[in-house]
C-alpha positions in Angstrom: -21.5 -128.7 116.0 -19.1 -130.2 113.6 -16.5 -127.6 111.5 -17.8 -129.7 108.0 -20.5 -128.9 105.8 -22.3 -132.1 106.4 -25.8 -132.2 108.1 -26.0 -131.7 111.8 -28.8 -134.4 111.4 -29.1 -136.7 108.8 -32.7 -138.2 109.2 -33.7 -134.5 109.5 -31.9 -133.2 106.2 -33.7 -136.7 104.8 -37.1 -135.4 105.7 -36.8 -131.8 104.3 -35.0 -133.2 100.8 -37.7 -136.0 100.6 -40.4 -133.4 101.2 -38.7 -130.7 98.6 -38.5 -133.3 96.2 -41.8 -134.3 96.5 -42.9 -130.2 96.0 -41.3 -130.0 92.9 -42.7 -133.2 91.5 -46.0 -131.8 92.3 -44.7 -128.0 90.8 -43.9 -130.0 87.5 -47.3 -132.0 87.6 -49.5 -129.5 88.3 -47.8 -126.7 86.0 -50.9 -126.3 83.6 -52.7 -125.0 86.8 -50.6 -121.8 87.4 -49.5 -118.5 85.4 -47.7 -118.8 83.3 -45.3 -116.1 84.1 -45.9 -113.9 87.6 -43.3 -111.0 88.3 -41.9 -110.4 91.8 -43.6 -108.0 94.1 -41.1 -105.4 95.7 -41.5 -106.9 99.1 -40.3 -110.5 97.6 -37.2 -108.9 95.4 -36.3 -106.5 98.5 -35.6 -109.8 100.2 -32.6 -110.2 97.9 -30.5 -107.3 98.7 -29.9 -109.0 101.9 -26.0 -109.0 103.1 -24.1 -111.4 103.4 -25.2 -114.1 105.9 -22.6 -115.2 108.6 -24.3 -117.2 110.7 -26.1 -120.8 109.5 -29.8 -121.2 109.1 -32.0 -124.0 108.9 -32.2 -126.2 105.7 -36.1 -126.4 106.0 -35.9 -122.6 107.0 -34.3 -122.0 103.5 -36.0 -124.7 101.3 -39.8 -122.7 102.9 -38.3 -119.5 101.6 -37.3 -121.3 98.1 -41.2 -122.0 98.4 -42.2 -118.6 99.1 -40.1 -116.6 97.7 -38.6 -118.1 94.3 -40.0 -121.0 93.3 -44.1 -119.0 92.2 -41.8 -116.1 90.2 -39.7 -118.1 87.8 -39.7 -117.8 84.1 -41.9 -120.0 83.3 -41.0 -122.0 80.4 -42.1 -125.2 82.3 -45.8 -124.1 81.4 -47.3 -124.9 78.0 -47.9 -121.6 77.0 -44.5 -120.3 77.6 -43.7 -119.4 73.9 -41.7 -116.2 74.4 -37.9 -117.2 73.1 -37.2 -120.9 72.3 -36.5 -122.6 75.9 -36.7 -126.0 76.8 -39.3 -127.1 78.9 -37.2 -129.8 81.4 -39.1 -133.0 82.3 -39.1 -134.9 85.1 -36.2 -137.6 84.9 -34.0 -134.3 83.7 -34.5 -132.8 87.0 -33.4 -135.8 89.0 -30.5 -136.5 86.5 -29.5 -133.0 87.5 -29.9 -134.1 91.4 -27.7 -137.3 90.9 -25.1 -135.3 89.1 -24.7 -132.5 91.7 -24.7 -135.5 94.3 -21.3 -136.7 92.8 -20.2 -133.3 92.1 -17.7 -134.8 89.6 -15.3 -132.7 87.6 -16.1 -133.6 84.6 -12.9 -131.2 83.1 -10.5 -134.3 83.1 -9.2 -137.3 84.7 -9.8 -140.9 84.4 -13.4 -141.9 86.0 -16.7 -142.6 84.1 -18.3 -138.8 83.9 -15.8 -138.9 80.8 -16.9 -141.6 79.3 -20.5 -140.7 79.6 -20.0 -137.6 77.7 -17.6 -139.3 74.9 -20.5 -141.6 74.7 -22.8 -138.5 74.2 -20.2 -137.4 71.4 -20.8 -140.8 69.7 -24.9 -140.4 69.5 -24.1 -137.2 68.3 -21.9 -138.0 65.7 -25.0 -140.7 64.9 -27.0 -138.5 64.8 -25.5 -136.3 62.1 -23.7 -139.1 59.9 -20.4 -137.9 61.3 -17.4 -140.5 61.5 -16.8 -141.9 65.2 -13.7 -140.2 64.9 -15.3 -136.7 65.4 -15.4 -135.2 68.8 -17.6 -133.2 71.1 -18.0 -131.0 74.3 -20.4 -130.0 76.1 -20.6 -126.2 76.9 -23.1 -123.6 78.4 -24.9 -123.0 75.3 -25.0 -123.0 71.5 -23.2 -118.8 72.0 -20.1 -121.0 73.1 -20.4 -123.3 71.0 -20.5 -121.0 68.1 -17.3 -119.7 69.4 -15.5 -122.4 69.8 -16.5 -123.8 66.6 -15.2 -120.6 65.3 -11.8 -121.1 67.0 -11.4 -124.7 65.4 -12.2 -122.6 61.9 -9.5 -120.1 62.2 -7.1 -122.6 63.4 -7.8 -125.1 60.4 -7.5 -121.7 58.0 -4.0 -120.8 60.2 -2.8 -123.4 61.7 -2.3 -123.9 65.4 1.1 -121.9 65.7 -1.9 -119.1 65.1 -2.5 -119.6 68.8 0.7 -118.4 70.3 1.6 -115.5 67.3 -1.7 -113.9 67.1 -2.9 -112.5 64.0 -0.3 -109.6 63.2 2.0 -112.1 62.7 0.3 -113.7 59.9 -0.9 -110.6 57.9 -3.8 -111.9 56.9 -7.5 -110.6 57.3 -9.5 -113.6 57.7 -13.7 -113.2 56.5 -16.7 -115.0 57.9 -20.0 -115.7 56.4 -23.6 -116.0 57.9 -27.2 -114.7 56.9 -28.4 -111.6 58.1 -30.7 -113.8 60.2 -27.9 -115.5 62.0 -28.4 -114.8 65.8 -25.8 -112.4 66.8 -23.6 -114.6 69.1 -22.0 -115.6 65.8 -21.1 -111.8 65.5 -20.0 -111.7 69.2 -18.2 -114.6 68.4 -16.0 -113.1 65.7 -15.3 -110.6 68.2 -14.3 -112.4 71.1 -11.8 -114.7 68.7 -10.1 -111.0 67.7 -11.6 -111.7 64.3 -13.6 -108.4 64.1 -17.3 -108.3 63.9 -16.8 -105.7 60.9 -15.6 -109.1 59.0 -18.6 -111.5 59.2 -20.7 -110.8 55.9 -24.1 -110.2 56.7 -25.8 -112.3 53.7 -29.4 -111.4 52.3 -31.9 -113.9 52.9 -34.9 -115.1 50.7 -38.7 -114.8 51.3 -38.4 -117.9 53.2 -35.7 -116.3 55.6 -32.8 -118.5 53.9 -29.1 -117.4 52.8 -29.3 -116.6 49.3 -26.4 -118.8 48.2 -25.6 -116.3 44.4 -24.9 -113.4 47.0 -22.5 -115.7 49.3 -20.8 -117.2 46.1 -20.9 -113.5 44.9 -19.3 -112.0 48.2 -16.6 -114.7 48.2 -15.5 -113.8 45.3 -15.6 -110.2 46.0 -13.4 -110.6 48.8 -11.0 -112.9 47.3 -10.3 -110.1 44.5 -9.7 -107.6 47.4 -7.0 -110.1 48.4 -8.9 -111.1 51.9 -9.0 -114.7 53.2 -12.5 -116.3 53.5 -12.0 -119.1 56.2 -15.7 -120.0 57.4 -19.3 -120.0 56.2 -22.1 -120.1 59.4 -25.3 -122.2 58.3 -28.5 -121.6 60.6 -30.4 -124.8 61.0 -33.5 -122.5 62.7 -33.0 -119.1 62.7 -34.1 -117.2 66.1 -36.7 -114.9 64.4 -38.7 -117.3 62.3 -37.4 -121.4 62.5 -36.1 -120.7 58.4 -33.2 -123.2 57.6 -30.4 -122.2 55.4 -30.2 -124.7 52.4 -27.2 -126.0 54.1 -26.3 -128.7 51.1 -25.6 -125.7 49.2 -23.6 -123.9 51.7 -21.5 -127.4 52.4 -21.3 -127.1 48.4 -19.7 -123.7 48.1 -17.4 -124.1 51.0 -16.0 -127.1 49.6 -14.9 -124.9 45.7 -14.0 -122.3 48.3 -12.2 -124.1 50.9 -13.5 -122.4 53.7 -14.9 -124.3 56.9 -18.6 -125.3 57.0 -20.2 -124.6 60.7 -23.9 -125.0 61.3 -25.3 -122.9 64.2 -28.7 -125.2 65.0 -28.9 -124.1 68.5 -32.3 -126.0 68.4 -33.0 -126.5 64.8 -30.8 -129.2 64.5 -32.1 -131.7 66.6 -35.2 -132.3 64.2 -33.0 -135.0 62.8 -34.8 -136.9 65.8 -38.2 -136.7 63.5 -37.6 -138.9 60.3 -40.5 -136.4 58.7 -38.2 -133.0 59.7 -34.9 -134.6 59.0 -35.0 -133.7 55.0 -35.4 -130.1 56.2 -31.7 -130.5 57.3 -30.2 -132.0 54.3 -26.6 -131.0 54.4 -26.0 -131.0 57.7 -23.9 -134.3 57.3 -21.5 -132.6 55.1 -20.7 -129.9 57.9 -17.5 -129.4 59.5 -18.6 -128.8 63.1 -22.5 -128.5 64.5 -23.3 -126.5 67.4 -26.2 -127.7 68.6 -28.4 -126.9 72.7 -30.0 -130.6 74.1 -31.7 -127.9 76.7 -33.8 -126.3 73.8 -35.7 -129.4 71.9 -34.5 -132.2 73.5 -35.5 -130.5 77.2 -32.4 -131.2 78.8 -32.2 -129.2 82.0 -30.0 -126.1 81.4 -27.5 -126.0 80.6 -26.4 -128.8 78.1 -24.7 -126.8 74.7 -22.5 -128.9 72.8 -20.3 -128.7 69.9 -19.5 -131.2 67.7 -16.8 -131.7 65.2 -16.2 -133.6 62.2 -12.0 -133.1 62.9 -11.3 -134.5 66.4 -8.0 -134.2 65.5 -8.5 -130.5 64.7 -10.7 -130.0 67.0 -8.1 -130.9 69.7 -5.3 -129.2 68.1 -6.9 -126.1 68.8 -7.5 -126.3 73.0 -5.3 -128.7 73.9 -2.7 -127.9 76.8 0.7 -129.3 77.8 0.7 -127.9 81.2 2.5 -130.0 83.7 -0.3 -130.5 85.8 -2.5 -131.8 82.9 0.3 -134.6 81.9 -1.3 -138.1 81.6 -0.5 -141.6 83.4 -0.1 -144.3 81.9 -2.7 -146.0 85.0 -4.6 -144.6 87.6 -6.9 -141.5 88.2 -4.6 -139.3 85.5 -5.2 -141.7 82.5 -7.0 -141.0 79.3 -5.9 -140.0 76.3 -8.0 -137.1 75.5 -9.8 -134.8 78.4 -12.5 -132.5 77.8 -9.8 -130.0 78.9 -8.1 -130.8 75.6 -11.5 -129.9 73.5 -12.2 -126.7 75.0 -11.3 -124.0 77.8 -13.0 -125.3 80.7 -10.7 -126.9 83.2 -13.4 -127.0 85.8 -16.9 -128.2 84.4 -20.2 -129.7 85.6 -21.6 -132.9 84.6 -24.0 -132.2 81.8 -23.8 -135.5 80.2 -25.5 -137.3 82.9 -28.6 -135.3 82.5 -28.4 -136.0 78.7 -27.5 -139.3 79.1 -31.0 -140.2 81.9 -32.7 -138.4 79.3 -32.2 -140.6 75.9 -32.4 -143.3 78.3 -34.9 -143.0 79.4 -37.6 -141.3 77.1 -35.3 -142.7 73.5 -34.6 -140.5 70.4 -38.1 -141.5 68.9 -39.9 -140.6 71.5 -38.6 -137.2 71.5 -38.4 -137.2 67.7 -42.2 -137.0 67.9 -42.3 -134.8 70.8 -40.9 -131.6 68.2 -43.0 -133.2 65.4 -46.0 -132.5 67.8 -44.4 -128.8 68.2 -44.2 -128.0 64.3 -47.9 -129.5 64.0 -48.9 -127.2 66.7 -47.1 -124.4 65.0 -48.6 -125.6 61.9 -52.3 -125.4 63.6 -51.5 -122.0 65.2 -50.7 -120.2 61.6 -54.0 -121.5 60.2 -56.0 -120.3 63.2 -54.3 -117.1 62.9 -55.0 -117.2 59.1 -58.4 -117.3 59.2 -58.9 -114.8 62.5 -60.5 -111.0 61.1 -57.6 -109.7 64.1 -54.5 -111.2 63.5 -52.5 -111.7 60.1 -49.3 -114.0 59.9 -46.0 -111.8 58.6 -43.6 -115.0 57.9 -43.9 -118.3 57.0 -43.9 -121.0 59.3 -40.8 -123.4 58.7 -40.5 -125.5 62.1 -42.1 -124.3 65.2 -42.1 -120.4 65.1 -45.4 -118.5 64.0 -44.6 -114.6 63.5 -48.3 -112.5 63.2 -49.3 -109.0 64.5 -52.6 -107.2 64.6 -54.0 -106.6 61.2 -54.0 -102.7 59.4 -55.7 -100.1 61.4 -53.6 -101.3 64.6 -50.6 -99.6 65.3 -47.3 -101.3 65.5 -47.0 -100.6 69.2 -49.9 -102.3 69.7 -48.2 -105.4 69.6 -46.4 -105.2 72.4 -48.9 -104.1 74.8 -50.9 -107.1 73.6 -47.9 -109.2 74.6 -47.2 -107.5 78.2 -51.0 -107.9 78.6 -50.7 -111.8 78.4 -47.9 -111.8 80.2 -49.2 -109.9 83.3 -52.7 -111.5 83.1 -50.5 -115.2 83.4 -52.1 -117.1 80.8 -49.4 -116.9 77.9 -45.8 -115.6 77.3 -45.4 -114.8 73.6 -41.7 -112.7 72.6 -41.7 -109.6 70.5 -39.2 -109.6 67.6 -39.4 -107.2 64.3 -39.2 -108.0 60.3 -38.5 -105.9 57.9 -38.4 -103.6 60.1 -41.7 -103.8 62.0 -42.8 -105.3 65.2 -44.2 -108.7 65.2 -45.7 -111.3 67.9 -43.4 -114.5 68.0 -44.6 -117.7 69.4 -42.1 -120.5 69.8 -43.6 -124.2 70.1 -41.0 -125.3 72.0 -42.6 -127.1 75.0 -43.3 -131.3 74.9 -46.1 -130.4 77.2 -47.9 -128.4 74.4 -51.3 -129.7 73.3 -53.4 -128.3 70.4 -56.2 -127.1 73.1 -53.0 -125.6 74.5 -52.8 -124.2 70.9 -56.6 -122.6 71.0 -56.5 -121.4 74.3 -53.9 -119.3 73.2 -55.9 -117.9 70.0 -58.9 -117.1 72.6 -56.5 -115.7 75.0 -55.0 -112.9 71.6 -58.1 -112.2 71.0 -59.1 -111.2 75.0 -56.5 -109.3 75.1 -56.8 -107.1 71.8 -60.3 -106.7 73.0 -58.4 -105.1 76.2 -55.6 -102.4 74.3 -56.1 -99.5 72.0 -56.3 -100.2 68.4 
């Protein structure tokens, strides 16, 4: 037996990867045929408080328990009626991209070989996409949470200046003060925190009926905070907030930060790519004028997870705020150290993976138009939903539908916690997975149209399937 970590036996390590492959092709094909979501019986999650195994095992051995054991109890987004939280569905070619990628196992942190100049290339569709110069830069990250925060680390230093990296705050005396609705998602507040900001300085901002910033009660708290001698450095846009799809009138908000001076981030974790769809792109007008986008290719453009990225109108800011001089960073003129600017130099990540290849097989192959019309379908779908919904004598919609998220709960003479035990009852039973959220302070049903895969039969199985299961709870 050899000491590496190479098959024993290649042709046998051939047969089981060409046969797992070929399961998971079929898992992906045939996804409309199973539950949507199945939890783990205690006999398959006792199996994971295993120790430590010494000793090898058989690939085929492991890959039959993947079968058994993992594979039937994942989350199910993959399934057209997954509509709890907004997750990308995956396709096909993402999954392979994903294979080919873990194949090279590049390093995608640095260095001079061609992972880099896939995801600068990615940075350029990006900045495209948006109407940003070619000059603007981009890195990928886990998720649109990190991205926030590094967006929000290019902010402070553009208010500060980069010296702000090695003095801290206490040496600068200031207090610096965000601004995002009271329907930003709260990574923006966790963001705040993790940069030493304080979460205690973001300025939750009302929002309309629509679920928008009011833009008088920014302008208005700016003010306020500039007359307590404070120093306002960012406004947070949401292109799609998490509760109900609403979009901030971000042309406004690139408007006031500009008399204000203060940095323009949009958080459009998934709203933002409906600049794919020419129909949904108006909804975003503004979004050119921003100073950095963060932006998740694994919710609407169903990149495999994880592919966050953040983009920014400032590459020269942008770098000014990571980059390292560490000895073992120093570039080469030649050779595998070239390049003038690493990933490493837009972000914290010395070691990453290569999510631009995933990405990259994915415009590829399916184009921007193709899944352009893919999230059209989903905000038709949405669309379709809420009028079903409308006109049921059971259900009663409690926001407006602004992209892909319908918010409704059982009409008067329900109680409020009956919501939820309609939404565990779907869930058990396997034939939809809706999310709770609450509004104005009450529970309500949230269905995200996230999935390519979702048809409008998809759409009216669903409304049956509500209907089954209020018929099953206590009013």
């Amino acid at each position: 037996m050899s000491d590496d970590l190479d098959p024993d036996d290649w042709s046998a390590f051939r047969a089981s990867s060409h046969q797992a492959l070929d399961r998971m092709i079929d898992f992906l094909q045939t996804t409309r045929e199973r539950p949507v979501w199945r939890d783990a019986p205690a006999e398959v999650r006792q199996k994971f408080c295993a120790p430590l195994p010494r000793g090898p095992r058989a690939f085929a051995d492991a890959l039959n328990d993947f079968e058994a054991n993992i594979k039937p109890y994942a989350v199910g987004n993959t399934h057209p009626l997954f509509m709890g939280w907004v997750h990308g569905a995956g396709t096909p070619v993402g999954m392979i991209a994903e294979m080919l990628a873990a194949g090279l196992n590049a390093n995608c942190g640095g260095r001079n070989h061609i992972g880099i100049a896939v995801e600068r290339q990615i940075a350029q569709w990006a900045a495209e996409l948006f109407e940003f110069p070619q000059s603007a830069s981009g890195i990928f990250v886990t998720g649109s949470s990190a991205a926030n925060f590094l967006g929000l680390l290019v902010a402070r230093d553009a208010a500060m200046g980069h010296e702000i990296r090695r003095t801290g705050f206490s040496a600068s005396g200031e207090q610096l003060i965000a601004y995002a609705s009271a329907e930003a998602h709260g990574c923006v507040a966790q963001a705040m925190e993790l940069a030493g900001v304080g979460s205690a300085h973001l300025r939750s901002i009302p929002v309309d009926s629509a679920g928008a910033m009011r833009v008088d009660l920014l302008q208005a708290a700016i003010d306020d905070d500039l007359s307590a001698g404070l120093s306002p450095f960012l406004v947070v846009g949401t292109a799609g907030t998490v509760n109900t799809g609403a979009i901030d009138p971000l042309q406004s908000l690139a408007l006031t930060a500009t008399k204000y001076g203060l940095w323009f981030h949009v958080d459009g974790a998934f709203g933002a790519l409906a600049a794919l769809s020419p129909s949904l792109r108006p909804k975003l007008s503004g979004v050119e004028l921003a100073d950095s986008i963060a932006l998740d290719f694994h919710k609407w453009a169903h990149v495999p997870y994880d592919a966050g990225f953040l983009l920014v109108r400032d590459g020269q800011m942008h770098r000014g705020t990571f980059a390292n001089a560490a000895a073992y960073l120093q570039r080469a003129p030649r050779g595998l150290a070239a390049g003038e600017v690493w990933p490493c130099d837009l972000g914290p990540d010395l070691s990453r993976g290569f999510r631009a290849l995933k990405t990259w097989f994915t415009f590829q192959v399916h184009g921007a138009d193709k899944i352009g019309r893919a999230i059209e379908a989903n905000c038709e779908n949405a669309r379709h939903l809420a009028e079903s919904l409308a006109r049921s004598n059971v259900f009663e919609l409690r926001a407006a539908v602004s992209l892909n998220i319908v918010c409704f709960a059982l009409k008067a003479g329900w109680r409020d916690e009956a919501n939820e035990a309609l939404v565990i009852d779907l869930q058990e039973r396997g034939v939809a997975a809706p999310s709770m959220t609450h509004l104005s302070g009450r529970p309500v049903i949230r269905a995200a149209i996230v999935n390519h895969r979702t048809k409008r039969a998809d759409v009216d199985d669903f409304v049956a399937a509500l209907h089954e299961s209020a018929a099953r709870i206590t009013p």
